[in-house]
C-alpha positions in Angstrom: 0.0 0.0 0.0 2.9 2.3 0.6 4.5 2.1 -2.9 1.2 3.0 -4.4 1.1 6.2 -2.1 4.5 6.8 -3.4 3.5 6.1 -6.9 0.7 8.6 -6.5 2.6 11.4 -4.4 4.9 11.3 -7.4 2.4 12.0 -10.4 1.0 14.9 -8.4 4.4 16.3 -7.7 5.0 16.4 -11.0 1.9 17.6 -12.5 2.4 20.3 -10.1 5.8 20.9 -11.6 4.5 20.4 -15.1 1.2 22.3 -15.5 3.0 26.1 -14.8 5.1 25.0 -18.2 2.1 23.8 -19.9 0.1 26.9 -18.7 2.9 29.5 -20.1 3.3 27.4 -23.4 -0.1 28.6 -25.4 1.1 32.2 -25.0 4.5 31.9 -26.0 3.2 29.8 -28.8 0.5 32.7 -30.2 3.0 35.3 -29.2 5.3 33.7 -31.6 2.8 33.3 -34.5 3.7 30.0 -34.4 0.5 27.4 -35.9 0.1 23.8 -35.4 -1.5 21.6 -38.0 -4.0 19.0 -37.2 -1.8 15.3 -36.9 -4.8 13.4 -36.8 -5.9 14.0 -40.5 -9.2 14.6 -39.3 -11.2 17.8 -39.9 -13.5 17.3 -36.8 -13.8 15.4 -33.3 -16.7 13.4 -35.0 -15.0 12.0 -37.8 -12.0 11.2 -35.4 -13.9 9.5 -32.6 -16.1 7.5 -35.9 -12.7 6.7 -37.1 -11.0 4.8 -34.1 -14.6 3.3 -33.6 -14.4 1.8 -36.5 -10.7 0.4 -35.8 -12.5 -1.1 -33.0 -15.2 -2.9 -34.4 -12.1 -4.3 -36.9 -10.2 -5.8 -33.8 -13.2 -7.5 -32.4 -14.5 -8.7 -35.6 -10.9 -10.5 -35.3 -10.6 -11.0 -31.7 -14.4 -12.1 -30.9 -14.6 -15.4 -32.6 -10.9 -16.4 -31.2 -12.2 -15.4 -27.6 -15.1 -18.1 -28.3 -12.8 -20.9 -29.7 -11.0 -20.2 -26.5 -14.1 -20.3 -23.9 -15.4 -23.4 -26.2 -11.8 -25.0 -25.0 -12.0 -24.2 -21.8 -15.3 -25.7 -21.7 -14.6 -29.2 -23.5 -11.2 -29.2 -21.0 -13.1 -28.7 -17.9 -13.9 -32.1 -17.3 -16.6 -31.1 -15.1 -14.6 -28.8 -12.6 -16.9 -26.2 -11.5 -14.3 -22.9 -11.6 -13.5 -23.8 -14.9 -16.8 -24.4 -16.3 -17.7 -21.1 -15.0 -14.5 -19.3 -16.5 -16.0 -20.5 -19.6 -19.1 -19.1 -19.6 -17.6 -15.8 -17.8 -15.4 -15.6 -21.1 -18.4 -16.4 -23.4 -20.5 -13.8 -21.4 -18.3 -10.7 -21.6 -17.3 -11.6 -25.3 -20.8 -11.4 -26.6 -21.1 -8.3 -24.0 -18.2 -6.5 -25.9 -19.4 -7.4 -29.2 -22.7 -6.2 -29.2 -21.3 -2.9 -27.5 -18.8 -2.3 -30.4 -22.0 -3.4 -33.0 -23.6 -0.2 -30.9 -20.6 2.3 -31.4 -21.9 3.9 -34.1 -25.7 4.6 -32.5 -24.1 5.3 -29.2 -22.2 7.9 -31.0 -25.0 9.4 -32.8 -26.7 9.7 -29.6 -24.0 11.4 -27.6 -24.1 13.5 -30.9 -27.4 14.5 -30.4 -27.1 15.4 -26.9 -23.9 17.5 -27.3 -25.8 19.8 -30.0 
C-alpha cells in the first residue's frame, strides 16, 4: 500500500511541476505566430472519434470469434470442474457483452451527438 502512495505522491508532484510549463506554453506559442496543423488527419472530433470506432469494431471482428474458440476449450477441457466451467461461460459472457457494445458504437455515438448539440 505504501508504494502505491508513493507512486501517486509522485504523479501529483509532477503535475504540479508540469502544468506552470504547460500553462505558459499557449502564450508563448501565439505570441510567436507560431501554428500547429492538425496530426490526426481529421477535420472534426466526429469523424475522429467514428474513425477509431471503426478500428475497433475491426479488432473484435478478429478478436471475438478467437475469444469463443477459446471459452469453447475451456469448456470441453473442464472435465466437469466447476471454476473452470464457470470461467468459460464468464469468457463467453463478456465476449458477446463487448461485441454487441462495439455493433452499438456507431448509434451510441449518434446519440452522444445529439445530446452534445
Amino acid at each position: 500500500m505504501l508504494k502505491y502512495k508513493k507512486i501517486v505522491l509522485g504523479f501529483i508532484i509532477a503535475a504540479f511541476l508540469i502544468l506552470p510549463i504547460i500553462g505558459l506554453a499557449p502564450q508563448n506559442i501565439l505570441a510567436a505566430g507560431v501554428t500547429i496543423d492538425n496530426p490526426t488527419k481529421h477535420p472534426d472530433l466526429e469523424s475522429f472519434i467514428q474513425s477509431i470506432a471503426k478500428w475497433l469494431f475491426n479488432i473484435a471482428l478478429v478478436l471475438a470469434p478467437i475469444l469463443f474458440v477459446i471459452a469453447g476449450f475451456y469448456y470441453i477441457t473442464a472435465q466437469g470442474d466447476p471454476a473452470k466451467i464457470k470461467k468459460a461461460g464468464d469468457l463467453i459472457i463478456w465476449t458477446a457483452i463487448g461485441l454487441i457494445l462495439i455493433m452499438l458504437t456507431n448509434g451510441i455515438i449518434a446519440l452522444l451527438k445529439d445530446i452534445v448539440e
